[in-house]
MDAnalysis code that builds the backbone (N, CA, C; Angstrom):
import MDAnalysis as mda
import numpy as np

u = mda.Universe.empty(204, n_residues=68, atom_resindex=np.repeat(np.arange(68), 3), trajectory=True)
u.add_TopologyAttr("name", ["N", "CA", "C"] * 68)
u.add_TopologyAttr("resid", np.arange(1, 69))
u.add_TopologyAttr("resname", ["UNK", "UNK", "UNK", "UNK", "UNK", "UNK", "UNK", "UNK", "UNK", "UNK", "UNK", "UNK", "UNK", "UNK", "UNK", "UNK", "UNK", "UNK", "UNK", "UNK", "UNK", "UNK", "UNK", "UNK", "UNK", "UNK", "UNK", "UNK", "UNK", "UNK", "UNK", "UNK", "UNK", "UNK", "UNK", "UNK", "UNK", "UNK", "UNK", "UNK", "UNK", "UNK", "UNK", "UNK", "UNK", "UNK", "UNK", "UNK", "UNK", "UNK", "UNK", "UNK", "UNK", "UNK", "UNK", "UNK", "UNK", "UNK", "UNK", "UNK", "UNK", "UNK", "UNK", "UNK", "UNK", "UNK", "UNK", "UNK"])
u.atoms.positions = np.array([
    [-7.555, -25.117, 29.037],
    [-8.882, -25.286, 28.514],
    [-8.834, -26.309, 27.401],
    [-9.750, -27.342, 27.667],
    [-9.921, -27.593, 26.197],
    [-11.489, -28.104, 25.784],
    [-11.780, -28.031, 24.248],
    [-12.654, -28.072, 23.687],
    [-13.015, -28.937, 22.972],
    [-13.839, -30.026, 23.056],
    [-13.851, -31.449, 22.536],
    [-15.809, -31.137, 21.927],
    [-15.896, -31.294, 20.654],
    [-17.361, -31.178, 19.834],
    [-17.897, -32.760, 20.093],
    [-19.121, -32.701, 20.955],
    [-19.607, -34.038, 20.635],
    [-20.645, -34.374, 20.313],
    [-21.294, -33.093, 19.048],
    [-22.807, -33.239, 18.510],
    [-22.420, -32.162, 17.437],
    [-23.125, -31.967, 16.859],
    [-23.537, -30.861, 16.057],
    [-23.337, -29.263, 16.480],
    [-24.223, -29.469, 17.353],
    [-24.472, -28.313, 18.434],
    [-24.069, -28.577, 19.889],
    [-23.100, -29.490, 20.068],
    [-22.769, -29.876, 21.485],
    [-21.447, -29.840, 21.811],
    [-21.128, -29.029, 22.651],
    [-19.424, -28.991, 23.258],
    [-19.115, -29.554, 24.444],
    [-18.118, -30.068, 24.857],
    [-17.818, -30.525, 25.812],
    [-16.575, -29.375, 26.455],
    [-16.271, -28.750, 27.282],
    [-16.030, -27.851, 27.848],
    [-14.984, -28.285, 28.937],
    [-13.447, -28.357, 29.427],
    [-12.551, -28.725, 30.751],
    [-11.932, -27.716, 31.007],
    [-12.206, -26.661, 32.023],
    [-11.694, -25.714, 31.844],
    [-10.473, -25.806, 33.759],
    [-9.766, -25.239, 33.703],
    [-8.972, -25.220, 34.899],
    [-9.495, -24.224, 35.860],
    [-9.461, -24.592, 37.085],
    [-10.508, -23.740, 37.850],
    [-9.990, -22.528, 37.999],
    [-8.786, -21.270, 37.665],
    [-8.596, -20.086, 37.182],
    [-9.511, -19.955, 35.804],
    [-9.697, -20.556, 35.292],
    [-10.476, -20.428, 33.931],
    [-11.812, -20.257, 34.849],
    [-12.498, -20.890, 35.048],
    [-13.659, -21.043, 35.618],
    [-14.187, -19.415, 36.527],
    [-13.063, -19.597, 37.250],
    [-13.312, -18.299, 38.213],
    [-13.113, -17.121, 37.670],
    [-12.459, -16.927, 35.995],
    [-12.976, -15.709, 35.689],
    [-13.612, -15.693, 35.043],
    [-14.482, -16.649, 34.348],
    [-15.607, -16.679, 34.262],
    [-17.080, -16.207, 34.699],
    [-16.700, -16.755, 35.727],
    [-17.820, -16.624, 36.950],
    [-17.547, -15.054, 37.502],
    [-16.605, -14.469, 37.706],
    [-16.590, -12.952, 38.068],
    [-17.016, -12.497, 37.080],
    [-16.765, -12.322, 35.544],
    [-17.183, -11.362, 34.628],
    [-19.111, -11.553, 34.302],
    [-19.032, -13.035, 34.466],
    [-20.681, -12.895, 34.752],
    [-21.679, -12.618, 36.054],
    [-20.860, -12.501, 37.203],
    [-21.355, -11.907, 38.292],
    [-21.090, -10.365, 38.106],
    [-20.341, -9.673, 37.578],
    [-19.931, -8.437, 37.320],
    [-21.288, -8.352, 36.030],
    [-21.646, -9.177, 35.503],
    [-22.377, -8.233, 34.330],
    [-23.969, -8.333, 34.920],
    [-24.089, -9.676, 35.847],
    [-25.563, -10.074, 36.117],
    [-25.933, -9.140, 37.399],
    [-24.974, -8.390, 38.038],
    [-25.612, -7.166, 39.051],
    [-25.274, -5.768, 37.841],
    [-25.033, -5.857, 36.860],
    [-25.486, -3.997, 36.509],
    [-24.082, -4.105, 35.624],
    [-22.818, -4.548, 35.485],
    [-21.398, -4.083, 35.304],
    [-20.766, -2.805, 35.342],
    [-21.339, -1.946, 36.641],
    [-21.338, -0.906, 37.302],
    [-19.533, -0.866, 37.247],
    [-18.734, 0.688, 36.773],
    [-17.721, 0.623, 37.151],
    [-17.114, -0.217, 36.011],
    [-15.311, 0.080, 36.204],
    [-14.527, -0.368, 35.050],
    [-14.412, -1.640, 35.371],
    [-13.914, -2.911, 34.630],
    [-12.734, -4.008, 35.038],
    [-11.763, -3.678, 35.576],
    [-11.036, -4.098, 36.170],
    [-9.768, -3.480, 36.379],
    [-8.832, -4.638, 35.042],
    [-7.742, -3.667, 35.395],
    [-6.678, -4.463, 34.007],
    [-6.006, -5.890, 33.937],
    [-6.226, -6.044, 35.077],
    [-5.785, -7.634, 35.397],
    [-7.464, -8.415, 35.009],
    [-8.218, -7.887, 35.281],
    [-9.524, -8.713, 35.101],
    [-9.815, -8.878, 33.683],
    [-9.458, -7.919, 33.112],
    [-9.534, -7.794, 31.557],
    [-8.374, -8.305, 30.703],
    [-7.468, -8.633, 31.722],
    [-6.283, -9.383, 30.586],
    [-6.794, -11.037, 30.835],
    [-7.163, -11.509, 32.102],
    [-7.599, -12.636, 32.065],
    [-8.780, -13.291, 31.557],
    [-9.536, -12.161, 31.027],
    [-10.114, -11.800, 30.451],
    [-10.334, -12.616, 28.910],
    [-9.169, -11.902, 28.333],
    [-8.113, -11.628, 26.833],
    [-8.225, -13.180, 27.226],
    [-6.878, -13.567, 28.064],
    [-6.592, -14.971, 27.546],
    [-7.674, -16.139, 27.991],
    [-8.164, -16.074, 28.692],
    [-8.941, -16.839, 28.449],
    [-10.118, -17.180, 27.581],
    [-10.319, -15.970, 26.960],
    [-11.062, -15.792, 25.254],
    [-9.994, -16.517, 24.506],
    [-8.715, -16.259, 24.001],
    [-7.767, -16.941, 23.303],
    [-7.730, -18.319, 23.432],
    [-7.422, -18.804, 24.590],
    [-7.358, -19.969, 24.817],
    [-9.148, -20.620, 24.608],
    [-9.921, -20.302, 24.818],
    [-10.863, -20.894, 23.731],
    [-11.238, -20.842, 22.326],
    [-10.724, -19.549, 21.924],
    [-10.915, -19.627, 20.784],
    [-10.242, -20.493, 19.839],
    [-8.762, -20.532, 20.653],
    [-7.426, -21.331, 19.854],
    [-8.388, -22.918, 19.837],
    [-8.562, -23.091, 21.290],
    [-9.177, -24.555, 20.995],
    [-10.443, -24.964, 20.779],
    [-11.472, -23.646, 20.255],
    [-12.479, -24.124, 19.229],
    [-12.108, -24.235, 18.211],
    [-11.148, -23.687, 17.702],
    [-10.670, -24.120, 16.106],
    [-10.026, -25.309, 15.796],
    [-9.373, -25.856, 16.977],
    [-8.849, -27.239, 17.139],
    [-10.258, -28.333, 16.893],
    [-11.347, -27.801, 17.627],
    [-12.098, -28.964, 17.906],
    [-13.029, -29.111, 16.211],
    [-13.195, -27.589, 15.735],
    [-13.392, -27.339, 14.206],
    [-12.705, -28.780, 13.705],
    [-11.031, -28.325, 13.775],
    [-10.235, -29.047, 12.904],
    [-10.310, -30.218, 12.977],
    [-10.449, -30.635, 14.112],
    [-10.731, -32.251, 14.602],
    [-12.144, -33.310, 13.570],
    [-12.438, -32.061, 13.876],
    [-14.455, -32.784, 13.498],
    [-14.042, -32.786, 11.706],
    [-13.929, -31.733, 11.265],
    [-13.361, -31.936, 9.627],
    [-12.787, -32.692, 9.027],
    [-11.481, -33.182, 9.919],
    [-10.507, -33.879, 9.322],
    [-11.399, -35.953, 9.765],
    [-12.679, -35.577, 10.334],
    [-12.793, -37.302, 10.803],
    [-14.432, -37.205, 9.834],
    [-14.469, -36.345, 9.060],
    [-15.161, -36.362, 7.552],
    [-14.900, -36.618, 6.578],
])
């Protein structure tokens, strides 16, 4: 994943298409009801793929700061 700021309020978003696709399940899982558990693999990919954006919104933070 990575996270490139190119406004104020604007992100630019490259995510690898495992990124993408659990994406797209946890919001097809929430946009019919989110009936039923995750299972534990869905929820660890879950985990990292929250991490791995979060790690590189703080990059794109750091980026934009340091070219102030």
């Amino acid at each position: 994943m990575k996270v490139a700021r190119i406004g104020s309020a604007s992100f630019q978003l490259t995510l690898h298409g495992y990124e993408l696709a659990t994406l797209m399940a946890a919001v097809r899982w929430a946009a019919e009801g989110g009936e039923g558990e995750l299972t534990a693999d869905a929820r660890a990919q879950l985990h990292a793929v929250l991490a791995a954006y979060e790690a590189e919104l703080g990059r794109a933070n750091e980026d934009q700061a340091s070219q102030t």
